[in-house]
C-alpha positions in Angstrom: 0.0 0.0 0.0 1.4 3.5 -1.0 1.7 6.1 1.4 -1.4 7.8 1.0 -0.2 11.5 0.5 1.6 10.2 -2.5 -1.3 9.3 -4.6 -3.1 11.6 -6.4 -6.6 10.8 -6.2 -8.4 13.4 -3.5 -9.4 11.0 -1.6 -6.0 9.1 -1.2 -4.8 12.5 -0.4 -5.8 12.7 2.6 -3.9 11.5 5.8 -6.0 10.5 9.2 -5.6 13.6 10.7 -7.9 15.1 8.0 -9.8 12.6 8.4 -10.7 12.9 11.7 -11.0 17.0 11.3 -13.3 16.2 8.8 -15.4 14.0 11.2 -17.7 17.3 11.9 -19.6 17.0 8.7 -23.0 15.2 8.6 -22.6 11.7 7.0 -25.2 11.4 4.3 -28.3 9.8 4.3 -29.5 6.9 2.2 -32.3 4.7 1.6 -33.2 1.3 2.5 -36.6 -0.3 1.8 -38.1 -1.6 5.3 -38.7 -5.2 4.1 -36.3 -6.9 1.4 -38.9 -9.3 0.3 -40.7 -8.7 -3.1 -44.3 -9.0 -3.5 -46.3 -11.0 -6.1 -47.7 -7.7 -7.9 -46.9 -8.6 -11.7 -43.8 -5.8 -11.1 -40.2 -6.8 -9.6 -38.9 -4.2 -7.0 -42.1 -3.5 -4.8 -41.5 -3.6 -1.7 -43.5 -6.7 0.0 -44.9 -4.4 2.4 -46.5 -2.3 0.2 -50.1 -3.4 0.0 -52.1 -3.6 -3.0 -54.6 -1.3 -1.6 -51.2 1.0 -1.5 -50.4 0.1 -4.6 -53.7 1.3 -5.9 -53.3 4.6 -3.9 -50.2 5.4 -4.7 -50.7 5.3 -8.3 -53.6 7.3 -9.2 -56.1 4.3 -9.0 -57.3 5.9 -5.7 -61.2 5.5 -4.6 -61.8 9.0 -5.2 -64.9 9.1 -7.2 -67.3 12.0 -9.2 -70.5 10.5 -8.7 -70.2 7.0 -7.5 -67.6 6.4 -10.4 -63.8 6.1 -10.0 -62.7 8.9 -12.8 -59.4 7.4 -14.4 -61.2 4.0 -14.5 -64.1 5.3 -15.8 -61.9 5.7 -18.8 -59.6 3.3 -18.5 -59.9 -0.7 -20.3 -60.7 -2.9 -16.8 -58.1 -5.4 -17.8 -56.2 -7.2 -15.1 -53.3 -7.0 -17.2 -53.6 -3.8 -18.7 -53.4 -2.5 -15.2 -50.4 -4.5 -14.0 -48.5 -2.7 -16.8 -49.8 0.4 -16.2 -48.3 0.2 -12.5 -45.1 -0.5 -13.9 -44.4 3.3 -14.9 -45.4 4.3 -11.7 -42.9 5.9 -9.0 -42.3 3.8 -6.0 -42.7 4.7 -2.4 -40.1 6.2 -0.4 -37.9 3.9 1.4 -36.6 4.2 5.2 -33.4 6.2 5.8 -30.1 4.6 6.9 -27.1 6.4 7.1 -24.1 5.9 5.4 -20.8 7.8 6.4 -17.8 8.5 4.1 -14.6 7.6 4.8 -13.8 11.3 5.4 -17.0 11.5 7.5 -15.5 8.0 9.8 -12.5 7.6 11.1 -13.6 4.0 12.0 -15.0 3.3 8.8 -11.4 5.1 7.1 -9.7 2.4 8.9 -11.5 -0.5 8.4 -11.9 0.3 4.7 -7.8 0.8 4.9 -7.7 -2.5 6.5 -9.9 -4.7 4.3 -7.5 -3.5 1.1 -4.5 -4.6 2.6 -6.8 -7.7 3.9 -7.9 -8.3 0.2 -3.9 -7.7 -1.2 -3.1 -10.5 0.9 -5.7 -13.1 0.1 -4.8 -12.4 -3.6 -1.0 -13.0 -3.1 -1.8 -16.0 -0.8 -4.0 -17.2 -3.9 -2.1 -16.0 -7.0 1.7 -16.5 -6.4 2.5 -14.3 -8.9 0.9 -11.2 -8.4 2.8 -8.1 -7.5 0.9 -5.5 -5.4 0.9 -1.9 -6.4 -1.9 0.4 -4.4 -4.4 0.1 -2.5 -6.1 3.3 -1.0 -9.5 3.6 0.8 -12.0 5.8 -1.4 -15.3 7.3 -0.4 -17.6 4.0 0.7 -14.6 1.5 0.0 -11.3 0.1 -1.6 -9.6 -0.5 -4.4 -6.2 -2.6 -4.5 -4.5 -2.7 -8.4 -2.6 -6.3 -9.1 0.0 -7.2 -11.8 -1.6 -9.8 -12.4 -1.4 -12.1 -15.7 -5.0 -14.8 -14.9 -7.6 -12.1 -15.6 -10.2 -12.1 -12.6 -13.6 -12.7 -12.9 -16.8 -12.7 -10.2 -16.1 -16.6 -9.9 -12.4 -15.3 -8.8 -13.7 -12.8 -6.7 -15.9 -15.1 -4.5 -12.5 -16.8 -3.6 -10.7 -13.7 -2.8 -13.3 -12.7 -0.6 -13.3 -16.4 1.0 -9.8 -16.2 1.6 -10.1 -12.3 3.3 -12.7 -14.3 5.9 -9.8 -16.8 7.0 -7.6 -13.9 7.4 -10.2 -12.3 9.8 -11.3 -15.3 11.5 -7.1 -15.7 12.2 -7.7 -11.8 14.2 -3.8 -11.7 13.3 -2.5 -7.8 14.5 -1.5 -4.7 12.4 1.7 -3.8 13.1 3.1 -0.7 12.6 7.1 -0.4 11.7 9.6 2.4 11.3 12.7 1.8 9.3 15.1 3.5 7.2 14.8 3.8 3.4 17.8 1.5 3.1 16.3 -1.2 4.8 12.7 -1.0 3.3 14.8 -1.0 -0.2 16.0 -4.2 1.1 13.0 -6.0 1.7 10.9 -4.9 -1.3 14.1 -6.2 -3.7 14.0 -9.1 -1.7 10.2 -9.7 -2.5 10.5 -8.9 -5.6 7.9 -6.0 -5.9 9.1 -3.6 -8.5 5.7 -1.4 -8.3 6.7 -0.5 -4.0 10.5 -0.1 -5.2 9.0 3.0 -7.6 6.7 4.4 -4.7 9.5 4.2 -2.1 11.8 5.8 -5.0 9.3 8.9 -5.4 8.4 9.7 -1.7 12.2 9.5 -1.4 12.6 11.9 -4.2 10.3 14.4 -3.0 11.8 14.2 0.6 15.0 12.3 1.3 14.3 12.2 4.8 11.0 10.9 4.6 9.7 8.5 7.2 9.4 5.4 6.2 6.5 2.6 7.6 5.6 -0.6 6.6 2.2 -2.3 8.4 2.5 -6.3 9.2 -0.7 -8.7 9.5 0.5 -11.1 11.9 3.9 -11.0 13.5 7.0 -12.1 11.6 6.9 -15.6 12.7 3.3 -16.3 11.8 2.7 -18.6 8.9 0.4 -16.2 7.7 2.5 -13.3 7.6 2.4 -10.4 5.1 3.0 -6.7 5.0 3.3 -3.5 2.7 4.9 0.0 2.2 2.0 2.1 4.0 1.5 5.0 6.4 -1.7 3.4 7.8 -3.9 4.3 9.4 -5.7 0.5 10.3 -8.2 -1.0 12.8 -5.7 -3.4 15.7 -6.4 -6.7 14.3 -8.2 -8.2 11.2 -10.6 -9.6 13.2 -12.1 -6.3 14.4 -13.4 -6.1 10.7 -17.1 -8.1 10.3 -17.1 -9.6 6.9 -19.9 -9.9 6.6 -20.0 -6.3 6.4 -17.3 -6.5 3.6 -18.1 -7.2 -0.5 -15.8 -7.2 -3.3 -18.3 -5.5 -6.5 -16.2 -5.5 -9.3 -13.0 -5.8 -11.8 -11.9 -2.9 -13.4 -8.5 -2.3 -15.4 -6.4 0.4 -14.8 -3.1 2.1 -16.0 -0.2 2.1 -13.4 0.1 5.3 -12.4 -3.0 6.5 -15.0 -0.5 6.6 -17.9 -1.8 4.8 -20.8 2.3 4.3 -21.8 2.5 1.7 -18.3 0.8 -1.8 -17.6 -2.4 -2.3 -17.4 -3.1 -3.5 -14.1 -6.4 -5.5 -12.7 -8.2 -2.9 -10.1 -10.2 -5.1 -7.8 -13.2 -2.9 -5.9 -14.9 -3.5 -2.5 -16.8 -1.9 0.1 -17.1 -2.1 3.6 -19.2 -1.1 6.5 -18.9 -1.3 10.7 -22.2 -3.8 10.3 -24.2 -5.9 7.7 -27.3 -3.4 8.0 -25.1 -0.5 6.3 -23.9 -2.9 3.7 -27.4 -3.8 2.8 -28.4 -0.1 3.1 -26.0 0.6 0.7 -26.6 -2.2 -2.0 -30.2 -0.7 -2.0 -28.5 2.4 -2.3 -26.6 1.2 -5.4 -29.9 -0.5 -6.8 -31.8 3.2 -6.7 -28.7 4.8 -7.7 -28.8 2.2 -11.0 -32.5 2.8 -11.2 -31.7 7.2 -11.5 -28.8 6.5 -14.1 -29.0 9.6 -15.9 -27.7 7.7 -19.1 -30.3 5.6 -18.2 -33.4 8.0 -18.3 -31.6 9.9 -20.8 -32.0 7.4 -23.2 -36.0 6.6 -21.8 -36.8 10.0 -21.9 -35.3 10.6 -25.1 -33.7 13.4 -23.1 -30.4 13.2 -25.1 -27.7 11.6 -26.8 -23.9 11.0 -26.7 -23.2 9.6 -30.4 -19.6 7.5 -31.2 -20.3 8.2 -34.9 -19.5 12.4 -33.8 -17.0 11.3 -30.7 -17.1 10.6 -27.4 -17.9 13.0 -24.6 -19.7 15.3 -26.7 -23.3 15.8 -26.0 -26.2 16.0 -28.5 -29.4 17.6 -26.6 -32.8 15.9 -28.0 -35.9 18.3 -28.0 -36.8 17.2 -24.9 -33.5 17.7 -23.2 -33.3 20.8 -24.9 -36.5 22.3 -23.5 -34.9 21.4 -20.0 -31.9 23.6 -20.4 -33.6 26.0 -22.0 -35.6 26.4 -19.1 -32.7 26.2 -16.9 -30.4 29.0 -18.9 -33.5 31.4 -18.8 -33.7 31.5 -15.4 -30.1 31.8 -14.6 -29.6 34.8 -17.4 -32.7 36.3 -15.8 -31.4 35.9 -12.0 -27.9 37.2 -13.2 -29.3 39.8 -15.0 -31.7 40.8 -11.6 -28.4 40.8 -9.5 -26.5 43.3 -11.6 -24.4 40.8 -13.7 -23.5 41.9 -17.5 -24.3 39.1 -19.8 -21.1 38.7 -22.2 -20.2 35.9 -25.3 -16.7 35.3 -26.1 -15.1 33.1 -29.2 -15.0 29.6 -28.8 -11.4 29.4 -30.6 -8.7 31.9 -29.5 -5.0 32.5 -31.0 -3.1 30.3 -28.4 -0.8 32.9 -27.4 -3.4 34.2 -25.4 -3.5 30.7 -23.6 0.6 31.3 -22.8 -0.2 34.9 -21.6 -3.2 33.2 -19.3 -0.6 30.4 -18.0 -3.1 27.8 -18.9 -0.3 26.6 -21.8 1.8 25.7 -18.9 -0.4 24.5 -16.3 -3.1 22.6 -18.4 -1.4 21.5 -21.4 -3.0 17.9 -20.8 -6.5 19.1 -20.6 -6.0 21.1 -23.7 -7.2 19.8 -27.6 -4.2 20.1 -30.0 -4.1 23.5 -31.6 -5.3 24.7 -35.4 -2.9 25.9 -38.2 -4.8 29.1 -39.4 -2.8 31.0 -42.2 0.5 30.4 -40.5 -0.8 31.2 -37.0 -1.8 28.7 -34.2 -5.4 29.0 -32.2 -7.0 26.8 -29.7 -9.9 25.6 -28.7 -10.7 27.4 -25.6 -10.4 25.1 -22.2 -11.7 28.0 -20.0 -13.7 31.6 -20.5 -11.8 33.4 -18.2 -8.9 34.8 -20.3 -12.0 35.7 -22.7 -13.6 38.1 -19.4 -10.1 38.8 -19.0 -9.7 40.8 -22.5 -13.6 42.4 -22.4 -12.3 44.4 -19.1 -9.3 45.3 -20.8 -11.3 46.9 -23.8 -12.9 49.4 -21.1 -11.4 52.6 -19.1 -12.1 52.6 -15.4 -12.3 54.2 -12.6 -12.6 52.7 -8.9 -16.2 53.8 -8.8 -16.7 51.6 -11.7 -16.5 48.7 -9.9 -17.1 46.1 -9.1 -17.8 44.6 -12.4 -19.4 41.4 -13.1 -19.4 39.7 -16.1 -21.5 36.2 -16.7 -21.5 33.7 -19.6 -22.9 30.3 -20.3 -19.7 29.8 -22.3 -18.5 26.0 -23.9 -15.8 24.9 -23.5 -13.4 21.9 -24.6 -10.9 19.8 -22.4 -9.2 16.7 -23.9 -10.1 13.7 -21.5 -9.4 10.5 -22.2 -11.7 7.8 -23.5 -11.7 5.6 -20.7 -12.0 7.9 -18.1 -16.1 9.3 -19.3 -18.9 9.2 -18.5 -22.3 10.2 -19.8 -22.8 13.7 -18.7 -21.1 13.8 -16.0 -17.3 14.0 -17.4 -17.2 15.1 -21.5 -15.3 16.7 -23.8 -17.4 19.3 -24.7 -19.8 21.3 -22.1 -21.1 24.9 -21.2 -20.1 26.4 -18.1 -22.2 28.8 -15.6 -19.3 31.1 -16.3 -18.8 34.2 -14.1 -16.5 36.5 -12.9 -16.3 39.9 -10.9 -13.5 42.1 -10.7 -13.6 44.5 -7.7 -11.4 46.6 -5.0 -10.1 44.9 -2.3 -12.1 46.2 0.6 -15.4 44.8 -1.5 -14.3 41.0 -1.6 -16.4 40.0 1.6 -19.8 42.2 0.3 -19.0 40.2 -3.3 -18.5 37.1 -1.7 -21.5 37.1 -0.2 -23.6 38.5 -2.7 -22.6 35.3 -4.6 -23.3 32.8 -1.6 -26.6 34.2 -1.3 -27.3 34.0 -5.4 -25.9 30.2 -5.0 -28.6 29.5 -2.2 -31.1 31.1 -4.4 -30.1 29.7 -7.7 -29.6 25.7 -6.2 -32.9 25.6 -3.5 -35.2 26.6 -7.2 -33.8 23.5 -8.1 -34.4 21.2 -4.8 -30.9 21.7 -3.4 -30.9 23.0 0.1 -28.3 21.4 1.9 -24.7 22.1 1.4 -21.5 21.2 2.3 -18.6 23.8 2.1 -14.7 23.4 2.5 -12.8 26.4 2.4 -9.1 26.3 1.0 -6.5 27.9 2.3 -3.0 29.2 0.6 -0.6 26.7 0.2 3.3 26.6 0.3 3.7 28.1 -3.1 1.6 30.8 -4.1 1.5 34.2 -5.9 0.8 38.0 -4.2 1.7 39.1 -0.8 0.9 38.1 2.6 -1.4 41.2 3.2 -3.3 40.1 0.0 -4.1 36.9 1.0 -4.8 37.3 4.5 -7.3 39.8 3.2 -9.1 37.3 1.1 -9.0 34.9 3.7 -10.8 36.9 6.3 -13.5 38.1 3.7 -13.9 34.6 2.6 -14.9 33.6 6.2 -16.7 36.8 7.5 -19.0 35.9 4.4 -19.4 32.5 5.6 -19.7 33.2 8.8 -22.4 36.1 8.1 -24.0 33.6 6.1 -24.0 30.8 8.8 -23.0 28.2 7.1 -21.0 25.4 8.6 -17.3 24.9 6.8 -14.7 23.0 7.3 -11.0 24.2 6.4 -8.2 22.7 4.2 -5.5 24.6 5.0 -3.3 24.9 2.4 -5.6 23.5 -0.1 -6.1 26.8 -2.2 -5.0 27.6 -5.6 -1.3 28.9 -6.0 -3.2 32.2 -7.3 -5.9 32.6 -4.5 -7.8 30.9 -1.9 -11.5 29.5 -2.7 -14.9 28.1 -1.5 -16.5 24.8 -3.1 -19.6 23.4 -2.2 -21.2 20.2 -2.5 -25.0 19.6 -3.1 -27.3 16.5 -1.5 -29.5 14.6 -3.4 -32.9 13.1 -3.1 -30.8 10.0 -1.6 -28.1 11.4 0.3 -25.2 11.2 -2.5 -23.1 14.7 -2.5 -21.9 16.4 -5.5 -19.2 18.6 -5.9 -20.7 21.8 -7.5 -20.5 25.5 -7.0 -16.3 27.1 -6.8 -16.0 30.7 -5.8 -12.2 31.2 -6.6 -10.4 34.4 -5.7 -7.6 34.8 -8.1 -4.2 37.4 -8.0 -2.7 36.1 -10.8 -4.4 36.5 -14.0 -5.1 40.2 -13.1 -1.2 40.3 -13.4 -1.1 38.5 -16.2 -3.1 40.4 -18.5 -2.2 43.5 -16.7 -6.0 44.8 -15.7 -5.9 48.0 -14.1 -8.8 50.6 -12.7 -8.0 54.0 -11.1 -7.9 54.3 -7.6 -8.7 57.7 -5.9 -5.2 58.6 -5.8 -5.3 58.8 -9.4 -2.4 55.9 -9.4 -3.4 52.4 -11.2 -4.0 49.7 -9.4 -4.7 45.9 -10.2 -8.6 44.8 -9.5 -8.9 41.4 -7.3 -10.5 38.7 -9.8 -13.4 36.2 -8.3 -14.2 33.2 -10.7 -18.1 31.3 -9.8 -19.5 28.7 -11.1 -23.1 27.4 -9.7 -23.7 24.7 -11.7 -20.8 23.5 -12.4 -21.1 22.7 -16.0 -24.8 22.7 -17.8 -24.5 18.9 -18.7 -23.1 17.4 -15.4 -25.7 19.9 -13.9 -28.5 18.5 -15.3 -27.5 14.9 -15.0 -27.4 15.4 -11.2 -30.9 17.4 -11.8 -32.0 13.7 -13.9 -30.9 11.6 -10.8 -32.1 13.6 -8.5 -35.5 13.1 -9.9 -35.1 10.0 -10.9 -36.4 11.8 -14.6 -39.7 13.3 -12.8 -38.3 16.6 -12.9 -40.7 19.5 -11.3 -43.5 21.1 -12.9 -42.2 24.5 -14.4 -39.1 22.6 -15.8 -40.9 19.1 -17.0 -40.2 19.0 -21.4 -44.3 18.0 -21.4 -46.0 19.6 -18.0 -49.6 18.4 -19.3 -50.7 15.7 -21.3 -54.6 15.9 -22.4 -55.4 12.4 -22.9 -58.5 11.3 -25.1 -60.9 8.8 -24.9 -62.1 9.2 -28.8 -62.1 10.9 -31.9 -65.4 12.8 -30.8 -63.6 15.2 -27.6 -60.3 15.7 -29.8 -61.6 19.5 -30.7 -62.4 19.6 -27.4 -58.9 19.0 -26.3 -57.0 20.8 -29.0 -58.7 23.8 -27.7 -57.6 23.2 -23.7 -54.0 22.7 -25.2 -54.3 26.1 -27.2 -55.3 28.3 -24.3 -52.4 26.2 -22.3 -49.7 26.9 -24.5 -50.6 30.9 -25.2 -50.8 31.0 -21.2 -47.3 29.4 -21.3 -47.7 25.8 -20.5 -46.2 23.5 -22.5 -49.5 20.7 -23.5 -49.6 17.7 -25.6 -52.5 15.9 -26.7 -52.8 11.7 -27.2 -55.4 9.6 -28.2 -56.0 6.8 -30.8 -54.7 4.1 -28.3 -56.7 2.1 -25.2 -57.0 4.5 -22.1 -54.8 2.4 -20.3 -51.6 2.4 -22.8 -52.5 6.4 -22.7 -52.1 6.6 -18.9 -49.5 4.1 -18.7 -47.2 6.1 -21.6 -48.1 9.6 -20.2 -46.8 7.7 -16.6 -43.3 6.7 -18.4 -43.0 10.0 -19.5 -43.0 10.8 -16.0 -45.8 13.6 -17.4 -46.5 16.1 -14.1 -50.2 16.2 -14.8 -52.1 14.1 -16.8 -55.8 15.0 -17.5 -58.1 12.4 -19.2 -60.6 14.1 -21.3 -63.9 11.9 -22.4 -68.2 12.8 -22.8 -68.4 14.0 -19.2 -65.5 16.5 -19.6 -66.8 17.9 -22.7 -70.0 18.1 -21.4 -69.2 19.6 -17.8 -65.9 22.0 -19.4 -64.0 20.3 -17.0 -60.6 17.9 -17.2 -60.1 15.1 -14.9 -57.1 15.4 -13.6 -54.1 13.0 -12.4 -51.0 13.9 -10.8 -47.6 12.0 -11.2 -46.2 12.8 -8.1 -47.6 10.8 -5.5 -50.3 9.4 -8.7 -52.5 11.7 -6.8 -56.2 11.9 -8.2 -57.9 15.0 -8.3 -60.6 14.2 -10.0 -63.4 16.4 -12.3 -61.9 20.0 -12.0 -63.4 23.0 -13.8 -61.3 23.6 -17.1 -60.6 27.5 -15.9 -59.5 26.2 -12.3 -56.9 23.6 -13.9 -55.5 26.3 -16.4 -55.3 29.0 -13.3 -53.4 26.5 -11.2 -51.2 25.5 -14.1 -49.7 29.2 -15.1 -49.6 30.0 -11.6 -47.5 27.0 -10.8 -45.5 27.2 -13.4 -44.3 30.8 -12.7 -44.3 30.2 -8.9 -42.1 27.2 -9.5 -44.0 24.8 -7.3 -46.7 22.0 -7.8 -49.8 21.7 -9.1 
């Protein structure tokens, strides 16, 4: 196992200490159903405590009734089967919470996660005579170990690995820590012939020659079962403190020794583990609704949109549906901005890649960068960031320190080379938009900007069903650019903001930029994942750079202080967290359909043609179906995941009303006058709530 600080995942990063500071944090919740039994329903997945009566309830077949006469069957075919499939598009009741902590969130679950990789690199050796161990870091909610290994593992290999880790437990042999010099470690890795811990000891050695040096034993030296690796810990006291039953391997993966596609290709075996067998089967379930929200998933189900070989990988094609999402998304962060005194500015999505050298970006994020474009003799590039863009619209202007601050905003795309392997549906491309902004401002207005944005942030992400937040603030690390008066000054605005706010944070000192210190916060989900999202980045150095100036009362020039935010993120990963989130039944006011006028015959189509008419001049985006059996109508509008769904037949023509159905909940609402249901409509839609 490498020394944790070496490796470059975040994650791996971090050492125990930070572990434990980070133990302040709320651990997130997650769902488990109460019983994990399946009922006989005609559906897989129900929960088997989920009666039929609730079945019926919960999905729009309710006994709510105009006149003696249950409305939605009224129209609806009364087949047994029909309705079985029907139910199949319907959403699920909630299940009970369990919680789930991180490994940053658990020192306990840190080290037994720690453990069970070193646990699982011995059971392969002990198996597989040949393999040579690399690393083997805890992660989030588990492990990963990565083998030279030549017999490709399967599950079937798996199950033996993980039969072997049990013997090791049920042995309880001790973790013992050892001190040595590099000389002697040296020794003992030649000796086992382990060419991947010779390269790790080589670089921590090469970064600091006086490193300290541990290894961590299972077992004493004279135990049969002996075995031990290059590691700074931290582990539980014994192997048999771990239960195993609380411990699974999930999968084989390969992977690139050191992520450089010019090494091996070593076998990456993942497993997870939890203090007891509840949290392991609280997060299977977990893993089993996460599967079920797959934004690529519901992308495809929704016809939402597309990622297409045929153009390349990681760039996104956005189907009308999709499209109607993001539109509605974009509007209302261009009108928020706008409201909040931002400037709404474009910029090229090419640039000459000088300006990329001036930026630093050429020497920072070369990687990360496409190859550049021969234009008559000159080179450009396709832009990785906006900011160098911002950067050269404040340089057109003149100004004066009453000018500012300035902000400027842009949903500008951008493109970053990533490798094949490495994405993954919306969520890492090659091609996305960014919720671009940046204000430049004086010095003693960082804090009042600073909080202007938190506050826009809160606003922007509870509109979308975000209201809980984790923040990390980052500190300046060993190198950096600008004085120590600068940075102390951003510091202390970055947390009087915070702490005017009142928002919990935790601190990583020395975690900052080299050009500034910044804020990131993470979003919760409907079930309890957390997603890195919104950055507010203070930045010293590309004001330098570029040379920005404003005039100070003095009359003297003087450099403005930059502050990148993002809220979002990106559009695209945004709205594949938005997908997941709700599981594809996204809120009224953004749904691509928000009403679909279903009808029972030829005969009330004027009818509903006309309801759909006055919907769509009030704003409401309607769609009309017919020609089918009532109950593939209901059960399509239901995949569709369709807010509101009002059937229209005789009775409704007759009374002017709609019967209406809600998907959330499949709440019936019954006969409702036609004027009533448009009213409650436009007024939910601009509100931004429910029907």
């Amino acid at each position: 196992m490498q020394i944790q600080r070496h490796i470059p995942s975040s994650s791996m990063k971090r050492c125990a200490q930070s572990a434990v500071q980070q133990m302040s944090r709320a651990a997130s919740s997650v769902y488990m159903p109460a019983k994990s039994g399946l009922a006989s329903t005609g559906r897989q997945n129900w929960p088997e405590h989920l009666a039929a009566s609730s079945l019926v309830a919960a999905h729009g077949f309710s006994a709510r009734t105009l006149n003696g006469r249950n409305i939605f069957q009224l129209h609806a075919t009364s087949s047994t089967v029909e309705q079985q499939t029907m139910l199949k598009a319907l959403p699920q009741q909630a299940p009970e919470p369990v919680e789930l902590p991180t490994s940053s969130e658990s020192p306990a679950l840190l080290r037994i996660r720690h453990s069970c990789a070193h646990i699982m690199a011995m059971a392969v050796q002990r198996l597989y005579k040949d393999a040579q161990v690399t690393i083997g870091p805890w992660i989030d909610r588990g492990f990963y170990y990565d083998f030279d290994l030549k017999q490709p593992l399967t599950e079937k290999e798996l199950k033996a690995i993980k039969k072997e880790m049990n013997k090791i437990a049920k042995a309880n042999l001790p973790f013992v820590r050892e001190e040595l010099s590099a000389a002697e470690a040296e020794t003992r890795i030649r000796a086992t012939n382990e060419p991947y811990k010779l390269e790790i000891l080589q670089g921590i050695l090469a970064k600091d020659p006086q490193a300290v040096i541990t290894i961590y034993h299972i077992g004493e030296n004279e135990h049969p079962m002996h075995w031990w690796d290059l590691c700074a810990g931290p582990h539980v006291g014994a192997t048999g403190d771990i239960d195993m039953d609380a411990v699974q391997l999930e999968s084989v993966a390969g992977a690139y020794w050191r992520g450089d596609e010019a090494n091996a290709m070593l076998q990456r075996i993942y497993g997870t583990a939890w203090e007891t067998p509840a949290q392991l089967a609280a997060y299977k379930a977990l893993q089993i609704e996460a599967a079920r929200r797959d934004h690529r998933k519901l992308g495809t189900e929704l016809d939402l949109f597309s990622i297409q070989e045929s153009a390349g990988g990681g760039l996104v094609f956005w189907h009308p549906n999709g499209s109607i999402v993001r539109h509605q998304i974009e509007t209302f962060w261009k009108d928020l901005h706008m409201q909040k005194g931002y400037q709404l500015v474009y910029s090229p999505h090419v640039a000459k890649a000088d300006l990329w050298v001036t930026s630093g970006h050429m020497d920072f994020y070369k990687d990360s960068m496409f190859d550049q474009m021969q234009i008559e003799d000159e080179s450009y590039q396709l832009k990785p960031m906006n900011c160098p863009l911002h950067c050269g619209i404040y340089k057109q202007g003149y100004y004066s320190y009453r000018d500012l601050p300035l902000r400027f905003a842009e949903l500008g795309t951008v493109y970053r080379y990533e490798r094949s392997g490495t994405m993954h549906g919306l969520f890492r491309v090659r091609g996305f938009t960014q919720d671009d902004a940046h204000i430049f401002c004086l010095p003693n207005q960082i804090a009042t900007e600073i909080r202007g944005v938190l506050d826009l942030v809160e606003q922007v992400l509870t509109t979308f069903g975000f209201p809980k937040y984790e923040i990390n603030l980052s500190t300046r690390p060993e190198k950096s650019v600008g004085n120590d008066e600068m940075w102390e000054t951003a510091e202390s605005a970055l947390v009087e903001a915070l702490q005017a706010k009142g928002w919990p944070y935790t601190v990583d000192e020395g975690g900052g930029a080299f050009y500034g210190p910044k804020i990131d916060l993470k979003i919760q989900d409907a079930i309890g994942r957390k997603w890195q999202c919104s950055t507010i980045q203070l930045d010293f150095n590309l004001p330098e750079r570029f040379e920005m100036s404003y005039i100070d009362a003095a009359a003297a020039k003087q450099r403005p202080i930059m502050i990148h935010r993002a809220i979002f993120g990106s559009i695209e990963r945004f709205f594949g967290i938005l997908i997941e989130n709700y599981a594809g039944a996204f809120p009224l006011w953004l749904a691509p359909v928000q009403v679909r006028l279903l009808t029972v015959n030829d005969e009330v189509a004027d009818y509903a043609y006309e309801v759909k008419a006055e919907l769509q001049k009030a704003g409401v985006r309607a769609q009309v179906d017919g020609g089918e059996s009532m109950g593939k109508l209901i059960r399509n509008s239901a995949k569709a995941k369709t807010p509101v769904t009002c059937v229209v037949g005789k009775l409704e023509v007759e009374n002017n009303t709609l019967s209406v159905r809600l998907y959330k909940d499949g709440q019936e609402l019954g006969q409702l006058p036609r004027s009533e249901v448009i009213a409650r409509l436009v007024k939910a839609v601009l509100s931004k709530t429910e029907f």
